[in-house]
N, C-alpha and C positions, 0 to 999 in steps of 0.2 A: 128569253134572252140567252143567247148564247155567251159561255164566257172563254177566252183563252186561258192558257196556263198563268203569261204573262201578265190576262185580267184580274186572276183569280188573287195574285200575290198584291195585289194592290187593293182589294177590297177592305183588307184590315187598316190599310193607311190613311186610306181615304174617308173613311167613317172615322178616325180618329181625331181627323184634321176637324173634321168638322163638329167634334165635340164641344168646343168654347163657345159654338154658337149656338146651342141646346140650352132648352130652360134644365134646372133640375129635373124638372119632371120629366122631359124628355129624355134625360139623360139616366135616369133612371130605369126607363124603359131597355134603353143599348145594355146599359151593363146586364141588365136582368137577363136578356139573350147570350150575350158574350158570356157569363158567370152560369150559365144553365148547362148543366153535364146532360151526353146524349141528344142535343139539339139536332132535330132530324129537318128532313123535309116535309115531314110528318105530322108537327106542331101545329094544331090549328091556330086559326087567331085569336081565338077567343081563350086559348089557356095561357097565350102570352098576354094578354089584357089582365087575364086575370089575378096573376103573377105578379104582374107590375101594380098593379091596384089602378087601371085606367081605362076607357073605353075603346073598344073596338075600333072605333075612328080616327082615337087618338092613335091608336099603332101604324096606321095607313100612313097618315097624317104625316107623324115622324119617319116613317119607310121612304115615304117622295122627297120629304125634306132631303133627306142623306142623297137622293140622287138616284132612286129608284122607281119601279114603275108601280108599284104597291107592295102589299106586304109579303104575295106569293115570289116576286122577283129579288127582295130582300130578305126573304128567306134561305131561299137556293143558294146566291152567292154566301151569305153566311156559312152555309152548312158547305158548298166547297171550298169555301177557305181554310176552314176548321179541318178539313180533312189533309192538306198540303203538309208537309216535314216540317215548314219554316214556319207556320203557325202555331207550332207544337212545341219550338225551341224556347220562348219564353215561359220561364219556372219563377214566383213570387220568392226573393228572398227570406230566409227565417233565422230566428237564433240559435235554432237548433241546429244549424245544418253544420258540418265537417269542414275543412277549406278545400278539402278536394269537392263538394258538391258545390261550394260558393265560387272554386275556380269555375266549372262545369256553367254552371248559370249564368253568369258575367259574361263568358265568353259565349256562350248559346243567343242569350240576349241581343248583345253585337252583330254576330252573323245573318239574325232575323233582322238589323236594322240594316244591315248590309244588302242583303238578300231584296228585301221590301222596297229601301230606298231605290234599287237599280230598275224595282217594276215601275215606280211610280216616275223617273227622270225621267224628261220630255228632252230628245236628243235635238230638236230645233232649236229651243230654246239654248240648249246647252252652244252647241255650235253658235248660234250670234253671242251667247258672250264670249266663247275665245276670239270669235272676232274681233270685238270691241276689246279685249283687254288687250291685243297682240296689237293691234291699230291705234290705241290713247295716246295721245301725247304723256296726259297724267291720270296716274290713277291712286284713287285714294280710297282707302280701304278705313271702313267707321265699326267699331265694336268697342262692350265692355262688360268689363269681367270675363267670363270663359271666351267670349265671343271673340274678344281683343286677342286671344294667345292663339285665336283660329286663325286671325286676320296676321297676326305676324310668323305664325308658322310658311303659308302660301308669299307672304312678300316676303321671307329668308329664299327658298325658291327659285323666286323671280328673277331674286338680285346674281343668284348664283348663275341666270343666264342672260344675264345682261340686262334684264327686265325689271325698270326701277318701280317700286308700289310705297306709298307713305299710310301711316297706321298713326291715325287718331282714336284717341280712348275718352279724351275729355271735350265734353259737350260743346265747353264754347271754342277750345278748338276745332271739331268738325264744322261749326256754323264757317267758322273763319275760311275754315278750305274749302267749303261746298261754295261758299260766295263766290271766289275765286275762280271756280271752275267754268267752263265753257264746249263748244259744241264736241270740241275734238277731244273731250275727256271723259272716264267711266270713274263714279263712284258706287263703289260697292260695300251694303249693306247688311252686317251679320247681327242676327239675332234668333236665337233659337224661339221663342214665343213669338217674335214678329211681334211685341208691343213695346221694347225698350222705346220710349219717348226722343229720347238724346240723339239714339240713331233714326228714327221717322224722321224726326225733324231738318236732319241733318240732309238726308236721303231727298226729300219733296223738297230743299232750297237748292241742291245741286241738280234737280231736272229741271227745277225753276232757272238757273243760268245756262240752262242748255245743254249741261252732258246728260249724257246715258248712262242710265241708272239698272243695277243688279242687288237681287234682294237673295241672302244665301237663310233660310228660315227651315223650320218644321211646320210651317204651317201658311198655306196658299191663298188662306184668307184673311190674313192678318192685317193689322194697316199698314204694315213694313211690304208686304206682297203688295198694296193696292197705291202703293207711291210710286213703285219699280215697274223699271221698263220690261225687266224680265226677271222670273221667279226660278232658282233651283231650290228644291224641296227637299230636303230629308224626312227621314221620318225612325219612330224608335218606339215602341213601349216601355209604359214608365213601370215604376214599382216605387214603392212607399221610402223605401229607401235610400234609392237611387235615384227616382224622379227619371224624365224621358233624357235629361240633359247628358248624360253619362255615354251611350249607346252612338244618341241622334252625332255629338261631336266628333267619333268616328267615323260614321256616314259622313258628317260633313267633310272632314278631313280627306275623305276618298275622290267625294264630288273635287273637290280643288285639288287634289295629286290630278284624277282626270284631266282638268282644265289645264294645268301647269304641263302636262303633257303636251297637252290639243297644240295650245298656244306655242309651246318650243318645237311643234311641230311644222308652222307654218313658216318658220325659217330655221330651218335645222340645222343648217351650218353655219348660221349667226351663233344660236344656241350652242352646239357644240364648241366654235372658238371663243365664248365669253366665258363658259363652263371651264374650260383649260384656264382662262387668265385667272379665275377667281380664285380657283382652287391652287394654283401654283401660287397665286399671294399668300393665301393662308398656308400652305404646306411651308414654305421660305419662310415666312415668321416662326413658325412653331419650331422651325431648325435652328433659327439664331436664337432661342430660347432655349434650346437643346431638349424643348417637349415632344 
């Protein structure tokens, strides 16, 4: 198996993604590799087996599960990912550490979600949804808790170039809007686990009335991906502390500055003259305020 550079940065993500769908035991096997210092391409399989407390077969087993051709093909990629700068950037938080090592790590973490996330975005996919969101009549954006302040950071944005988005955070308001909606409209769904209920739901009754549906997730296989018309993925390593949700909202936040791009891209000088009105609204208040 040949891998590109571009392969190689995505091997840690993509094994990640698919850790939710891992028994224990399987999952136990990934970390025992991931967590093993000196991991070569050297390792036979049998001292990984052994390691993990499980049979020979089961490591194959687990190696195609993830998407490989056996254990020799998920080996290699293993061992060149491990070897990349951006796989080396995430450091486990501790209480000992200084804040100069805590700033250090924080932002090391970030940049490998950033880094990873760009291997892993499918630029087709990306491009139909600036489509769909620069073409909606309405769009309506569904999250909550962190996801909600993602979903209204890209609709402040929007609004600033003439591009209206509505942000639903309570369940039985998204049902109500997703009912609503129809062929000519995109509802789009954030959730970094891809299992918030509120938003699935909301997401599978707005393709049910006919719009086109966007899932903004850390995870590909989630039911939040398997409702949506189209999936952008981030992706982040977690830590005990911080969990993956810290890093991935960054990434996310990058995926939709991209899109808010894409999309003010496709009429630039719509975008540019709503960009003047909005902002000369708010600059003229803040003067008759004397802020």
């Amino acid at each position: 198996m040949i891998l590109t550079n571009l392969d190689l940065k995505a091997v840690g993500p993509r094994i990640r993604m698919m850790m939710p769908h891992l028994t224990p035991l399987e999952a136990k096997v990934v970390e025992t590799v991931f967590g093993r210092r000196g991991f070569d391409e050297t390792i036979p399989l049998k001292q990984i087996a052994e390691e993990a407390g499980v049979s020979e077969a089961m490591v194959v087993k687990i190696a195609k599960k993830l998407g490989f051709s056996g254990y020799r093909d998920f080996r290699t990629a293993v061992y060149e990912y491990s070897r990349l700068p951006t796989a080396e950037m995430h450091q486990e938080l501790s209480v000992d550490d200084s804040s100069a090592e805590i700033v250090q790590k924080v932002f090391r973490t970030s940049i490998q979600a950033l880094e990873e996330t760009l291997a892993i975005l499918d630029m087709d996919d990306f491009d139909r949804a600036a489509d769909l969101l620069y073409r909606a009549k309405n769009r309506d954006f569904y999250g909550v808790g962190g996801s909600a302040q993602i979903a209204r950071d890209v609709s402040h944005k929007f609004l600033r170039i003439g591009i209206r988005a509505s942000v639903y955070d309570d369940s039985h308001m998204m049902l109500m809007s997703a009912s609503l909606l129809g062929a000519d409209d995109i509802a789009v769904g954030f959730s970094h686990s891809g299992n918030t209920s509120a938003v699935i739901d909301a997401i599978h009754l707005a393709r049910k009335s006919g719009a086109r549906t966007l899932a903004i997730t850390n995870y590909d296989n989630s039911p939040l991906a398997a409702v949506a018309d189209i999936v952008l993925c981030s992706t982040a390593q977690g830590s005990p502390l911080m969990g993956e949700n810290a890093a991935a909202r960054i990434a996310q936040l990058n995926i939709l500055d991209a899109l808010f791009v894409a999309v003010a891209q496709r009429d630039y000088q719509a975008a540019e003259r709503n960009l003047g009105r909005t902002m000369s609204a708010v600059t003229s208040k803040r003067r008759d305020r004397g802020t």
